[in-house]
Backbone as CSV, one residue per row, in Angstrom:
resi,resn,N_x,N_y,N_z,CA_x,CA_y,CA_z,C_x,C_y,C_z
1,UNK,52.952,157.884,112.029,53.567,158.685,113.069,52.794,159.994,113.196
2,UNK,52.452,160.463,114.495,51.888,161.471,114.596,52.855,162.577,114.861
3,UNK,52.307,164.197,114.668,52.598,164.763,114.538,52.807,165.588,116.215
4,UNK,54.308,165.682,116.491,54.490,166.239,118.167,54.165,167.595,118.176
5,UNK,53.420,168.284,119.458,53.247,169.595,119.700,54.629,170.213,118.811
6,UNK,55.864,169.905,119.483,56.752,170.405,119.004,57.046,170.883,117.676
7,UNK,56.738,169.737,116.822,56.698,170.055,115.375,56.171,171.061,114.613
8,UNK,54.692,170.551,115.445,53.373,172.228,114.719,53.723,172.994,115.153
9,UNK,54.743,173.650,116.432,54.802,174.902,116.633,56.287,175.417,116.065
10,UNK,56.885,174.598,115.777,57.964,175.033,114.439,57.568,175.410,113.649
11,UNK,57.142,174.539,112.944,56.006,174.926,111.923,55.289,176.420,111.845
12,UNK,55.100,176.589,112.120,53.809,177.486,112.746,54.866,178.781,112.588
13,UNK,55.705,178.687,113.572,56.977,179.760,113.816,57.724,180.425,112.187
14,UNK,57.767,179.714,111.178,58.128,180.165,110.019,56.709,180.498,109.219
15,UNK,56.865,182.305,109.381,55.475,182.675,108.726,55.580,182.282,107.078
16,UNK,55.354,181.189,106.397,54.978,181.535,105.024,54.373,182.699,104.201
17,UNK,53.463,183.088,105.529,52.628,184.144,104.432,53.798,185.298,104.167
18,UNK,54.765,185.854,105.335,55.185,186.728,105.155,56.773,186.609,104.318
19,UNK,57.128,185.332,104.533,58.435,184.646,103.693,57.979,184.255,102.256
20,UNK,57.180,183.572,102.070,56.986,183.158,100.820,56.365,183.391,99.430
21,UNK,54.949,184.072,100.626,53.661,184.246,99.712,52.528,184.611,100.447
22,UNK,51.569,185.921,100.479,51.470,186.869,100.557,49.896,186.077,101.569
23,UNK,49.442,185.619,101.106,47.881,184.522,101.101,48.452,183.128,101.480
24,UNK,47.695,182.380,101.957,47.173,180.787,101.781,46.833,180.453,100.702
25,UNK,46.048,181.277,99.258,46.021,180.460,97.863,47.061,180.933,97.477
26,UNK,48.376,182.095,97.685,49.075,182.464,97.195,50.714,181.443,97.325
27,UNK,50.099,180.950,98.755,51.437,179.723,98.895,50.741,178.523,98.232
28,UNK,49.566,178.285,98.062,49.176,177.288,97.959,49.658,177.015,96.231
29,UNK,49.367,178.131,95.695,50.106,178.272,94.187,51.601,177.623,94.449
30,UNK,52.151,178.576,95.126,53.745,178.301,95.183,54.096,176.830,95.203
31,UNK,53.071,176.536,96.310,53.481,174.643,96.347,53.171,173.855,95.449
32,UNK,52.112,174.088,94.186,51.136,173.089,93.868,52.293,172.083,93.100
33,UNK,53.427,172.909,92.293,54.322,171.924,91.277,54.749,170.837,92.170
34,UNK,55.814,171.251,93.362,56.180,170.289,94.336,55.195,169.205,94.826
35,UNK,53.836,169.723,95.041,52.806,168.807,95.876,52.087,167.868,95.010
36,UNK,52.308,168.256,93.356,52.012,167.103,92.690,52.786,166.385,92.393
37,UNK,54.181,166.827,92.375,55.121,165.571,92.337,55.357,164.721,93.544
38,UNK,54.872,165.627,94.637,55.256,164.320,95.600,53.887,163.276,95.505
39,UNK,52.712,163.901,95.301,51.613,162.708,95.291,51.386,161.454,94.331
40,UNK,52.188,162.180,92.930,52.522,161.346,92.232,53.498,160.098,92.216
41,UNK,55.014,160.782,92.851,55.752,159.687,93.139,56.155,159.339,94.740
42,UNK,55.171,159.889,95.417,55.573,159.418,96.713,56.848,159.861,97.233
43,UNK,57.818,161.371,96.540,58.667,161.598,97.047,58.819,162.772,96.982
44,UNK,59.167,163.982,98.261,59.471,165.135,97.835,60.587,165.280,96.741
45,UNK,60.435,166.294,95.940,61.530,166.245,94.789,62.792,167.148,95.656
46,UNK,63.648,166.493,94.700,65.151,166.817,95.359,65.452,168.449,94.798
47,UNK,64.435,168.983,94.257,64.627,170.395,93.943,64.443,171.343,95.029
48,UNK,63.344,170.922,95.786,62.849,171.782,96.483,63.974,172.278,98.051
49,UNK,64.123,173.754,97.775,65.316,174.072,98.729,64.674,174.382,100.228
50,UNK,65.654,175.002,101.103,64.745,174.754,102.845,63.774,175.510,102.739
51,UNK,63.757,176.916,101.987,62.928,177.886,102.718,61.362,177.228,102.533
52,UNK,61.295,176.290,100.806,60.104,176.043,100.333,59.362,174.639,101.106
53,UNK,60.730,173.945,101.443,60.102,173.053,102.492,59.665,173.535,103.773
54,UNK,60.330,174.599,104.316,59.815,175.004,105.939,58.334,175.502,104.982
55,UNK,58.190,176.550,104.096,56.574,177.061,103.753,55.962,175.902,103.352
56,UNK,56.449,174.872,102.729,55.363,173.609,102.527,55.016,172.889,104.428
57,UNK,56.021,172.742,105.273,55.594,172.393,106.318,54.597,173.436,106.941
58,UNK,54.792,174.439,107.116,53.949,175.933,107.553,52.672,175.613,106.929
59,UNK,52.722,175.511,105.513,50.993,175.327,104.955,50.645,173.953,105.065
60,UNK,51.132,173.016,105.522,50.051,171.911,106.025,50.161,171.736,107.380
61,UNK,50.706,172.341,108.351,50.046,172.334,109.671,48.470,173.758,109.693
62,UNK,48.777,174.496,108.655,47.847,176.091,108.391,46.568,175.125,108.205
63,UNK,46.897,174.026,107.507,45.591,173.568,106.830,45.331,172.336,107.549
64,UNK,45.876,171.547,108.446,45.640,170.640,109.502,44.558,171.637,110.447
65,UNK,44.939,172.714,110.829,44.562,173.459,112.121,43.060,173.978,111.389
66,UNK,43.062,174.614,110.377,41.848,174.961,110.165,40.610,173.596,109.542
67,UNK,41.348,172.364,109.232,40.429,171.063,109.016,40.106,170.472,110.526
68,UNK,40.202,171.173,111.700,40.158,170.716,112.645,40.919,169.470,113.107
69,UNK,42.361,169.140,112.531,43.267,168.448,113.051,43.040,167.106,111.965
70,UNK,44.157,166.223,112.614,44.199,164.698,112.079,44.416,165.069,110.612
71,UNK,44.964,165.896,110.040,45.064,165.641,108.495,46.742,165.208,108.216
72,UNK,47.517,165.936,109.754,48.708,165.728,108.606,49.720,164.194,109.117
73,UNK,49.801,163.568,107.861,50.404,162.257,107.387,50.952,162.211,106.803
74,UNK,51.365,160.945,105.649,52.826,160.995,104.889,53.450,161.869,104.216
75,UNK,52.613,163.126,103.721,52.845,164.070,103.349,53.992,164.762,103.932
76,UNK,53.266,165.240,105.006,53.750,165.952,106.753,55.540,165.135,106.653
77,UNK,55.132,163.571,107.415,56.227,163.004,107.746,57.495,163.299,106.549
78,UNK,57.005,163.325,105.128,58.100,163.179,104.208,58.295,164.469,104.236
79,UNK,58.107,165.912,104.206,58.556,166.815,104.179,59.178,167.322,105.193
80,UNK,59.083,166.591,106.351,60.061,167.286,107.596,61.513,165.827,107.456
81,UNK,61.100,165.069,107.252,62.498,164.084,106.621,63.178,164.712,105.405
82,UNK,62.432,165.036,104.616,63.381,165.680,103.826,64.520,166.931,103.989
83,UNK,63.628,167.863,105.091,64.395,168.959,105.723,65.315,168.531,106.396
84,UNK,65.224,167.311,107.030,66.158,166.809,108.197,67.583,166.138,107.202
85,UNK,67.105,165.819,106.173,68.357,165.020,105.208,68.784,166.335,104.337
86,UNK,68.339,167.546,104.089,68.620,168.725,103.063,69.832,168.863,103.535
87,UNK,70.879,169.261,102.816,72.723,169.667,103.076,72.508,171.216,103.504
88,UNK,71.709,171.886,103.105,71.498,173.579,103.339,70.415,173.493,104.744
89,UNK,69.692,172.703,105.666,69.056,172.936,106.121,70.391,173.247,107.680
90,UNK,69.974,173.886,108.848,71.144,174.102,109.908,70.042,174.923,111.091
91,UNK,70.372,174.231,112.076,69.991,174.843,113.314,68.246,174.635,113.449
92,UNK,67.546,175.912,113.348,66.353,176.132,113.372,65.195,175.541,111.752
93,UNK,66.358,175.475,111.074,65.922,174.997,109.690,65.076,173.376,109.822
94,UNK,65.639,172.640,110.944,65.126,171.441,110.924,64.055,170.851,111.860
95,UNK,63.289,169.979,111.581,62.217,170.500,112.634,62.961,169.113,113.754
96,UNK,61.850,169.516,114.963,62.324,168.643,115.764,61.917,167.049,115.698
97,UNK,62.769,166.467,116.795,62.693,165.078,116.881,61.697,164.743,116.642
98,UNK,60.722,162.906,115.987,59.778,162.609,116.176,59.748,162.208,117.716
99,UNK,58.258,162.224,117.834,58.144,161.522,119.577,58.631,159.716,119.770
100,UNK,59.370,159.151,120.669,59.520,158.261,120.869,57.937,157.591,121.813
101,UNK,57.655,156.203,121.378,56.568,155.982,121.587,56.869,154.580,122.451
């Protein structure tokens, strides 16, 4: 599933640098525990609360845009499903619909 305009500019809209972490290696720290558990088991962990999922979505559209596109995949898809299933996520917290194809 690809990724809708809509999505990246949600995305985009929650500054990480200024919510989370200060830099791009400075979020990139923040994420690394979460981002090896999901590569490892193929699942975001059920720890991770909204704000760190909206900055994990924020830093891989940051890093889609500067790889010149096409990077973000199951990664992408499982972390905006996860926001969409979180009990604390509400309103602006969730990103939007996928595109119907």
């Amino acid at each position: 599933m690809r990724a809708t305009q809509d999505q990246i500019e949600w995305a985009h809209f929650y500054d990480g640098y200024r919510r989370l972490a200060a830099s791009p290696r400075d979020l990139e720290r923040l994420l690394d525990e979460a981002r090896r558990s999901y590569h490892s088991s193929g699942q975001v962990p059920a720890w991770c609360g909204v704000d760190l999922l909206r900055g994990w979505a924020f830093y891989l559209v940051r890093a889609d845009r500067f790889a010149g596109g096409g990077t973000l995949d199951e990664e992408w898809v499982a972390v905006l499903g996860r926001l969409r299933e979180h009990p604390d996520a509400h309103g602006s917290d969730r990103p939007p619909a996928d595109a119907v194809w």
